[in-house]
C-alpha positions in Angstrom: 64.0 10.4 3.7 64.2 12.6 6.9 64.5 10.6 10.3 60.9 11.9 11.6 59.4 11.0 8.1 60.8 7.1 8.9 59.6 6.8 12.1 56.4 8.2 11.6 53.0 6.5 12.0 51.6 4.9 9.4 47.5 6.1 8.6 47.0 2.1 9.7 48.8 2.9 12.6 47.3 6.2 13.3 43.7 4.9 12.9 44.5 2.2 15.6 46.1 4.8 18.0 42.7 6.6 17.8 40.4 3.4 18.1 42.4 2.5 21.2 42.5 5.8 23.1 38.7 6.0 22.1 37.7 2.2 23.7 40.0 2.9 26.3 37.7 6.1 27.5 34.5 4.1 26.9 35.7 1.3 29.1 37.3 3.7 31.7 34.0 5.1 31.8 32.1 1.4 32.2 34.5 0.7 34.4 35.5 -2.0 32.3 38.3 -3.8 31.4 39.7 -2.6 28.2 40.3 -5.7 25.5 43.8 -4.7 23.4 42.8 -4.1 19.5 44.6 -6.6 17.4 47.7 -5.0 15.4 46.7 -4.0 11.8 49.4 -5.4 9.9 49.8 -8.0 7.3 48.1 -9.1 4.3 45.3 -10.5 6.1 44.1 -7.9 7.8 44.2 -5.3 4.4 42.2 -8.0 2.8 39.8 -8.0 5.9 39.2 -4.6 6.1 38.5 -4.6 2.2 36.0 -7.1 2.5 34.2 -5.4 5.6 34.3 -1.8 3.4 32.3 -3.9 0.2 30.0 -5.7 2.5 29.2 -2.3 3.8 28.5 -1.0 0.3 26.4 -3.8 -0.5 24.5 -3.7 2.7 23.8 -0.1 2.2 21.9 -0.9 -1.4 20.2 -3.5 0.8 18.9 -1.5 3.8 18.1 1.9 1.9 14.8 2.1 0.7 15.4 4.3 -1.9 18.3 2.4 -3.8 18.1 1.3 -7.0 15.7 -1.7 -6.4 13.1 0.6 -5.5 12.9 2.2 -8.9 12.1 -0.9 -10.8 8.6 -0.2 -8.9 6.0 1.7 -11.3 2.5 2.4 -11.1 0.4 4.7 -13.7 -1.9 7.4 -13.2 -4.7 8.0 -15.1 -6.3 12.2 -15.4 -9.8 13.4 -16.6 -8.7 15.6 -19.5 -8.6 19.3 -17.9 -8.6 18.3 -14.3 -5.9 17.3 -11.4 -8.8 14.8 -10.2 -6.8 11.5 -10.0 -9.7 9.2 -11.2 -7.8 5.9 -12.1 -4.8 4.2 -10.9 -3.3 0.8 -12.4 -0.5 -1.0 -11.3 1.8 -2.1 -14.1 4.8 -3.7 -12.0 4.2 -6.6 -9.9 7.4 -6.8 -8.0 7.1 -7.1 -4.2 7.8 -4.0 -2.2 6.9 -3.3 1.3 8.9 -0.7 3.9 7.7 1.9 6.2 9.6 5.0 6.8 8.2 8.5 8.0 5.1 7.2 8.9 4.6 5.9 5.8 3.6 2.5 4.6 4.3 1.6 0.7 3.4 -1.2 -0.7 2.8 -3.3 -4.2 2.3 -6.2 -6.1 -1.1 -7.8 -5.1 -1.4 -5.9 -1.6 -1.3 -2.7 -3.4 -3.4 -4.2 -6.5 -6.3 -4.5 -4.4 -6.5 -0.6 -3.2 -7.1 -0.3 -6.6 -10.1 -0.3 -8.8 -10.8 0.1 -12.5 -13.0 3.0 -14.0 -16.3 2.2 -15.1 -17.9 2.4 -18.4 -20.8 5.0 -19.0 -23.4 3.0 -18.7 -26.2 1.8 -21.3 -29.3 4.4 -21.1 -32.6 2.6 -19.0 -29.7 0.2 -17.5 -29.9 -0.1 -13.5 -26.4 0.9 -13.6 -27.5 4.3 -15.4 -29.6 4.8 -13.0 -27.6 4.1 -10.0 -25.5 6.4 -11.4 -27.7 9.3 -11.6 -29.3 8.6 -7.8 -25.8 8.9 -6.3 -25.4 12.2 -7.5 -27.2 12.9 -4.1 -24.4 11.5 -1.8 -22.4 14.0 -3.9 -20.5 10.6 -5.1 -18.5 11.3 -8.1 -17.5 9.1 -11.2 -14.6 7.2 -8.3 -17.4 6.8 -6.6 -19.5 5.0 -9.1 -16.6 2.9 -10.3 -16.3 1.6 -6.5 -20.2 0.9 -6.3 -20.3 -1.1 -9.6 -17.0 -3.0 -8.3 -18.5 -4.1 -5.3 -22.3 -4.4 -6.8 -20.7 -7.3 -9.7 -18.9 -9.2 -6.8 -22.4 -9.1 -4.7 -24.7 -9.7 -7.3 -23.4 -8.9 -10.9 -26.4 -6.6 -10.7 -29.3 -8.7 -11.1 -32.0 -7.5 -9.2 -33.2 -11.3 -8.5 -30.1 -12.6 -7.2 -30.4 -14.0 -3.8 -27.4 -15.9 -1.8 -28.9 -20.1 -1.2 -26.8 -20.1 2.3 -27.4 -16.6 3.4 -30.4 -15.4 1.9 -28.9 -12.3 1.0 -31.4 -10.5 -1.9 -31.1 -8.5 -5.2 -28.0 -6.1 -6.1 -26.8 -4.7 -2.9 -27.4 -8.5 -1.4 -29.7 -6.6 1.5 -29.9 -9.3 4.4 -32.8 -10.0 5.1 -34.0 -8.8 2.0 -37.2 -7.1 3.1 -35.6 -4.7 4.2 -35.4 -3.0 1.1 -39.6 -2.6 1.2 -38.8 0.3 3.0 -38.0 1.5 -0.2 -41.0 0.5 -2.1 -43.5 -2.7 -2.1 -41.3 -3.5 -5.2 -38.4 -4.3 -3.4 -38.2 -8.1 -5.0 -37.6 -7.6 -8.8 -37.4 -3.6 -9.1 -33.8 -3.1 -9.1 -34.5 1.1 -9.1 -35.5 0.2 -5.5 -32.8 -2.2 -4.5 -30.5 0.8 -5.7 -31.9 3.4 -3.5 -32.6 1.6 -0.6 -28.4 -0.2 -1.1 -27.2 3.4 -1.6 -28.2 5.2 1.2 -27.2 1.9 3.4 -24.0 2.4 1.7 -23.9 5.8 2.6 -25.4 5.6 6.2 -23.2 3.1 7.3 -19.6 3.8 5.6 -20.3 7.2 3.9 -18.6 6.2 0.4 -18.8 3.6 -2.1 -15.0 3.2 -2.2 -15.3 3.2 2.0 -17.8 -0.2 1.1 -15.4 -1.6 -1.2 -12.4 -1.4 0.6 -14.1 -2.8 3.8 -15.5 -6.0 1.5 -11.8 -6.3 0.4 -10.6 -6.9 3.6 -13.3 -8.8 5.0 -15.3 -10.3 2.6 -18.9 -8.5 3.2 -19.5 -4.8 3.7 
């Protein structure tokens, strides 16, 4: 070994060189004092500076949201057969996840669960449900549409057209309060639920322009 490659730095050495003449300018610019970096010698120190490089690692698996603890997430999305429409959405992992980034918000587990809603059944022929979904057709409301309103119409009233709320008073399927309100709709308004469905539809519409608008609006507050 040549007498310059003995006496050389070490890359321990070299590193701390660099970290000193770099505080030093920061401090010189604070006007500082300058604290002296410890020597990086010894088996101590190595076994420090492994430590602090795996705690960095794990921290990095922590902090970014799109390591490998992200991809345990799923949801499933449901197509109409020869259309891009996305009609249905069901969320088949539970798992908690929550970060913005982007201006983004994700979320799951029961917060995302309840942006969801199932898609309803065609409905028996005659049925009020049949019929609400033809009359929507109007609103230009599509099938999402109709899945939203029967949602929201079970949790008011499970679509009986006599239902009325002991506490509230709250009347028939769309739970109209007061409940003659709906006779703007027809003198009928008390057991015809063809009324109650045009006069709950168009308050749907009037007030949050959407079915799914309603729903989500009941979800978060408890009436629409």
């Amino acid at each position: 070994m040549g007498r310059h490659a003995a006496y050389g730095q070490s890359p321990l050495r070299k590193l701390t060189s660099s970290l000193d003449r770099a505080l030093a300018n920061l401090f010189s610019f604070l006007r500082l004092p300058k604290p002296s970096l410890p020597k990086l010698t010894g088996k101590p120190v190595r076994f420090s500076y492994a430590f602090s490089f795996a705690f960095a690692l794990v921290l990095v698996s922590i902090v970014d949201p799109y390591s490998g603890s992200i991809e345990r997430a799923s949801a499933q999305a449901f197509y109409e057969a020869g259309s891009s429409k996305n009609l249905v959405f069901r969320v088949s992992n539970y798992a908690h996840l929550d970060f913005s980034r982007g201006g983004f918000k994700i979320i799951s587990g029961p917060a995302a669960a309840g942006l969801f809603v199932e898609e309803a059944a065609i409905p028996d022929a005659g049925s009020a449900k049949a019929y609400a979904r033809g009359y929507i057709s109007q609103f230009n409301w599509d099938q999402t549409e109709y899945s939203c309103l029967v949602a929201l119409w079970e949790r008011e009233s499970n679509w009986r057209a006599l239902a009325e709320n002991s506490q509230s008073g709250a009347y028939g399927i769309p739970q109209a309060l007061p409940g003659r309100k709906m006779a703007s709709e027809g003198s009928d308004w008390q057991n015809n639920p063809e009324t109650q469905i045009r006069w709950g539809t168009k308050y749907i519409a009037n007030r949050y322009g959407t079915a799914c608008k309603a729903l989500v609006h009941s979800n978060e507050v408890g009436w629409y």
